[in-house]
N, C-alpha and C positions, 0 to 999 in steps of 0.2 A: 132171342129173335135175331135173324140173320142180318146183319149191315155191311152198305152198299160201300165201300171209299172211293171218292171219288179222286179222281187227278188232282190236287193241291193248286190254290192258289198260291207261287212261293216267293212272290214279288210284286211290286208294286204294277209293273207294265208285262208280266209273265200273262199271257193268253193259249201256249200249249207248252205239254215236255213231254220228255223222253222217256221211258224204261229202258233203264239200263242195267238194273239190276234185278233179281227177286232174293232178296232176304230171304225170306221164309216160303218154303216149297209147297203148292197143294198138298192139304194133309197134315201139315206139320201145325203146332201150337206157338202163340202169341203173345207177348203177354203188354198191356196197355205199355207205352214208353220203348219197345222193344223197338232195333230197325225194323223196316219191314221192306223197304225200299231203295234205291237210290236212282233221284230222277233229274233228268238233264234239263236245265232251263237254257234262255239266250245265256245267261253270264254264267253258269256251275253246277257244276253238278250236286246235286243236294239230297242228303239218306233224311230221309222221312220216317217219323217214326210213329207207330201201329197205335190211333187214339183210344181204339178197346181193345179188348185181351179177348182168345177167342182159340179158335181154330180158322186156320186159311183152308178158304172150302174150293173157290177156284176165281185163277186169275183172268180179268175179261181183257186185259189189252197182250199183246205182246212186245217182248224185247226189241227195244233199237225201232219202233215205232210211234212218233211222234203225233199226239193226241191235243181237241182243246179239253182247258182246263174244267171239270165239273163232269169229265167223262168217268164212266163207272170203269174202277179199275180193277178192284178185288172185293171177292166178298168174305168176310167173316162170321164165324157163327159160333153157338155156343158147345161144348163138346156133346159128341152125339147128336148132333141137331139134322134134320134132313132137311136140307135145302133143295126146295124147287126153283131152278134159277130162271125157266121158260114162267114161272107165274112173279116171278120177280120184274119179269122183263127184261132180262140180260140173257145174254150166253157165254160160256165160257171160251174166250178168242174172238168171241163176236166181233171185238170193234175190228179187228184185220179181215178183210176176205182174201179168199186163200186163191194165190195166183193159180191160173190155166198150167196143167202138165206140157211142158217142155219136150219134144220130140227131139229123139237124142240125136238126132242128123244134123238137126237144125243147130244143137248147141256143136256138134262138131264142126257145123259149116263157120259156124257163127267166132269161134275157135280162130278158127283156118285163116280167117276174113278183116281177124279184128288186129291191129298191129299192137304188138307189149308198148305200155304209156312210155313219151321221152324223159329220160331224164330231166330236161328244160323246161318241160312242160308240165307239172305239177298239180293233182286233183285235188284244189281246195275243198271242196264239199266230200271227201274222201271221211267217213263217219271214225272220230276217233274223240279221244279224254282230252281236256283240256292241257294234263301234262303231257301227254303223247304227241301232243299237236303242237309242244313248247320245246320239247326235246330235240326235234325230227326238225324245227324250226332254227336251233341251235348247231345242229348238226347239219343243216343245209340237205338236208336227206328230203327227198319227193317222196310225202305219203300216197302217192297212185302205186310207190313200187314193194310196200309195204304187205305182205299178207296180216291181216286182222285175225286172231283170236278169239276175242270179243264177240256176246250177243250178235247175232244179224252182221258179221266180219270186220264188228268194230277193233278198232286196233288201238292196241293199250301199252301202257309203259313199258312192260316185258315186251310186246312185239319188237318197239322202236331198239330196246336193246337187245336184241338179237340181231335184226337185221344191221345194227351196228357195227356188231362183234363179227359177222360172217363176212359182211361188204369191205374189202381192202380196201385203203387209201389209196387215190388214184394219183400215179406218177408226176412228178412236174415235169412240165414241159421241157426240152433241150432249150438252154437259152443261143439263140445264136451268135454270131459275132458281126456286130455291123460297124459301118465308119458313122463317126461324129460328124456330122453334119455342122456347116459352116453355119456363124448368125443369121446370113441373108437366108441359105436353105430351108432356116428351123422358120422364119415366119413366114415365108410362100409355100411352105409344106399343106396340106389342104390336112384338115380337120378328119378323123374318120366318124361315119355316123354312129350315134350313138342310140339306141330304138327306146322308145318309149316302155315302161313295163308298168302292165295294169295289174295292181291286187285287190282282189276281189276281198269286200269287207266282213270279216265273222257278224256273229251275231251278236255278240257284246259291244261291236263298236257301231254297229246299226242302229242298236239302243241309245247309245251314250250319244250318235249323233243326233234321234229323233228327239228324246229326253234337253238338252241341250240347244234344241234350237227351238222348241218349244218352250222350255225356260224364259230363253231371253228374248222369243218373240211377245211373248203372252204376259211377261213379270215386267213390270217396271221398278227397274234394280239401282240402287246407289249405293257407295262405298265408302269407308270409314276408316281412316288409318291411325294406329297408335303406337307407342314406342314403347317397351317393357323393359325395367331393368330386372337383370334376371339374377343380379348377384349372389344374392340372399337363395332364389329358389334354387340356382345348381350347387349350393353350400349344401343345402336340406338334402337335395337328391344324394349328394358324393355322403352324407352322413348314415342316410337310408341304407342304400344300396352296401356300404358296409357291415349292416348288420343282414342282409339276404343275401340266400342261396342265387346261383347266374339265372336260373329258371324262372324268379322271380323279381329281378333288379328293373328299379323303375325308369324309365327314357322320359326326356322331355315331353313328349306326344303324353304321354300318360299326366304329368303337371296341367298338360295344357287341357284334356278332357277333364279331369278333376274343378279345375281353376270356374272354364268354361259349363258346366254343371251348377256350380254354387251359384254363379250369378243369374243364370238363367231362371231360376228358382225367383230371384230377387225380380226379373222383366220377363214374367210371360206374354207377354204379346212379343217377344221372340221366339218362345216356346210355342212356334203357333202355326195354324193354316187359314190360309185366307178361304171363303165358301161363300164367293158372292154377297150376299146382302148381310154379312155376319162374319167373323173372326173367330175361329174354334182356339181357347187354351188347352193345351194337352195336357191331362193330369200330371204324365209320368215325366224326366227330365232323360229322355233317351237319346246320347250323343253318338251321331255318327261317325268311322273314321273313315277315312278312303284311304283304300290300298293298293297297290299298285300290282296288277296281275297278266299275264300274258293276253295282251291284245285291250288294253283296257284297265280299266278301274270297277273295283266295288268296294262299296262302303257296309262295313260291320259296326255293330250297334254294342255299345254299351248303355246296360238299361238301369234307371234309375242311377245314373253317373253321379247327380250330385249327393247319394246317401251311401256311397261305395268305398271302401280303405283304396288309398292309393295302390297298395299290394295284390289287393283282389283286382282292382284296372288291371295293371300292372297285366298278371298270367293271366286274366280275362282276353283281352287285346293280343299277345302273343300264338295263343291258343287261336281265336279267330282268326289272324293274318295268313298263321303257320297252313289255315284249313282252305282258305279262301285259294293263297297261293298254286296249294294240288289241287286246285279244283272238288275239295269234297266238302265245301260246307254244309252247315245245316241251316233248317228254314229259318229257326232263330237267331240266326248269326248274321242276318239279314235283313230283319224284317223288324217295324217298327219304330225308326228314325223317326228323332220330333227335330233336331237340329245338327248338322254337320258340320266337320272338320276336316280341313286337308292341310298339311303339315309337309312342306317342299326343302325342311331345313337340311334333309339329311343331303340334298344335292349343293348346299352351300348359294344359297337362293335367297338373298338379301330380303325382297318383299312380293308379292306376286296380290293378284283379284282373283278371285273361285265364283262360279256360276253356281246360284241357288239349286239344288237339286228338292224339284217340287215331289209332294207339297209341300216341303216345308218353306218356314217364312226368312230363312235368313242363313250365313254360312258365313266361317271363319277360317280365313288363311293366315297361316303362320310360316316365316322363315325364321332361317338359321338364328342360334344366341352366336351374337360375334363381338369379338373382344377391338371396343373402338377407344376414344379419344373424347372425353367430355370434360367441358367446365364446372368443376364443381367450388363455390368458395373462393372465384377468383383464379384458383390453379387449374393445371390439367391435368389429369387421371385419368389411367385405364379404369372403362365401366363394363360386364356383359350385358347387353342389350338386343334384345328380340323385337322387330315390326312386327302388328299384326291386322290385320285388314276385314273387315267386313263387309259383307254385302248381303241387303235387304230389302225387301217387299216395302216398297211406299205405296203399294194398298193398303198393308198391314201396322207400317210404322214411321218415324221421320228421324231425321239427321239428331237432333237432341236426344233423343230415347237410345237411339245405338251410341252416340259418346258416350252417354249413362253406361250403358251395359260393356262398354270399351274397359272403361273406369272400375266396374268392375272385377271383372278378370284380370286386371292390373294390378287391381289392390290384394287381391288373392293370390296372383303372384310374386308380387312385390311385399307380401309379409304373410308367406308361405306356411306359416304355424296354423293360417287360416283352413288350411287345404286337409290336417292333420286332427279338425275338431269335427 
């Protein structure tokens, strides 16, 4: 029997996406797990893959047209199958209607009329890949002046570098030769105006800002500071990581997910979402990480964290940052966070607060291990020692339950053979 797919929910606050790709061409065969897609949300692009195996009989949205979520997008069916798609109630292309023919005058006129975009003046909403849009942003390059490739003139990594490799580097200026200006000249000199410049917000940081003020309008949040020493756990790591290949050597972040797992296991009502008249515990212990991507943040899920080898974290985490980055995650790489983590060490960030990302009940920030100066026995010693900071739902929990769970993850990192059973 033939089945409908519809548009994918691939996110928590996702309500349409994009076709930007088709995997598999009307006609072609399926098989369950295969891509089948790759669809563009507010934060990534994401290859969907085909939950029955079949035959792609016809696809009902097209390319670089953005749909809500639960829209029929393909159908599949079994081989040999006839599909009636009018008793279906679809049609193939149906969700697009197909624009009015163009009179060729008009587009000449239209041509003649229209002035080529300024360089200065840059089409934010100009349809392009996340990396395309990172690149060209690196490059200081205006995507209005880009020709697109891509579905529907989307413009993709190869566009940006072509138009790279063609566009020459513009001349500097002649400097010219002016006189130094006396003390008194240089402070009655008047100021030149400097114009305001507006950028207009993607749709990831749209999210992050609706998400986020939402959070902490709606969450009544409190914070929890601890001190880690981390002697012991970067001994463990420098011992690990000599017996693994670079592709799978383990980073701090990865101690701290692991750490941050086992104890959660120990305080479910961390592991939690608050629902009004009731507190949900989440079976599974699924730790989120946030990583840092062009225009924003997304966090990738490690699932079932606290029953995972540090190793498998390890290329688990790499694997998902490396995909999140090009903008081609997958739905799972995404989806299912019971509690997050954000990790500011690598900028040398002594201690920082993180904003709960709902629903979940609670978040952990972590800075740098920095090599300080403590009392120990009277004397002084160099110690490694990491802050760590919490923040929590006091619908869901109070200030003794999170130093419990501080205490925790201290003791797991602070006698790190814990993190290896």
């Amino acid at each position: 029997m033939a089945e409908i797919v519809p548009m994918p929910k691939l996110g928590f606050d996702m309500t349409e996406g994009t076709l930007v790709r088709k995997a598999k061409q009307a006609g072609e065969a399926v098989a369950k797990g295969e891509i089948l897609a790759d669809i563009e949300t507010d934060k990534a692009t994401i290859e969907v893959e085909a939950y029955v195996g079949g035959v792609v009989t016809a696809w009902l949205v097209t390319e670089g047209q953005p749909v809500p979520i639960g829209t029929p997008m393909v159908v599949i069916a079994a081989p040999g199958e006839t599909v009636d798609l009018t008793a279906l109630g679809v049609s193939a292309g149906g969700v697009a209607k197909p624009s009015a023919p163009v009179p060729q005058a008009t587009v000449s006129e239209a041509t003649e009329a229209t002035p080529a975009p300024s360089p200065t003046a840059p089409a934010p909403n100009a349809p392009a890949s996340p990396i395309a849009r990172k690149m060209a942003a690196e490059a200081g390059a205006n995507l209005g002046l880009i020709p697109g490739t891509g579905p529907g003139g989307r413009i993709t990594k190869k566009d940006v570098e072509a138009y790279l490799k063609a566009t020459p580097a513009k001349p500097a200026a002649p400097v010219a030769s002016v006189s130094v200006p006396s003390p008194v000249q240089r402070e009655a000199a008047p100021r030149s105006a400097v114009d305001d410049t507006v950028v207009p917000l993607t749709k990831l940081r749209q999210i992050i800002a609706r998400r986020m003020t939402e959070s902490t309008t709606t969450t009544p949040q409190f914070y929890v500071t601890s001190e880690i020493d981390m002697g012991a756990a970067m001994d463990l790591r420098k011992q690990i990581n000599a017996l693994l290949p670079e592709s799978g050597k383990v980073s701090v972040n990865d101690l701290i997910v692991k750490a941050t797992g086992l104890a959660l296991r120990q305080f479910p009502n961390l592991n939690a979402t608050f629902a009004g008249d009731k507190v949900i515990h989440q079976g599974q212990v699924n730790v989120g990480v946030a990583v840092s991507v062009p225009g924003g943040l997304l966090t990738v899920v490690v699932k079932d964290s606290d029953q995972k080898a540090l190793p498998h974290i390890a290329v688990e985490v790499k694997a998902m940052a490396g995909r999140a980055r090009a903008g081609k995650v997958l739905a799972s790489d995404i989806e299912g966070s019971t509690f997050s983590t954000s990790n500011l060490g690598m900028f040398d960030v002594a201690n920082f607060i993180a904003i709960i990302n709902p629903p979940e009940a609670a978040i952990l920030a972590t800075g740098a291990v920095r090599e300080v100066a403590v009392i120990k026995n009277g004397a002084i010693i160099p110690a490694m020692r990491m802050s760590v900071t919490c923040s929590a739902d006091h619908r869901v929990t109070d200030g003794a339950e999170v130093a419990q769970f501080l205490q925790a993850v201290k003791k797991n990192l602070e006698e790190p053979l814990r993190l290896m059973l």
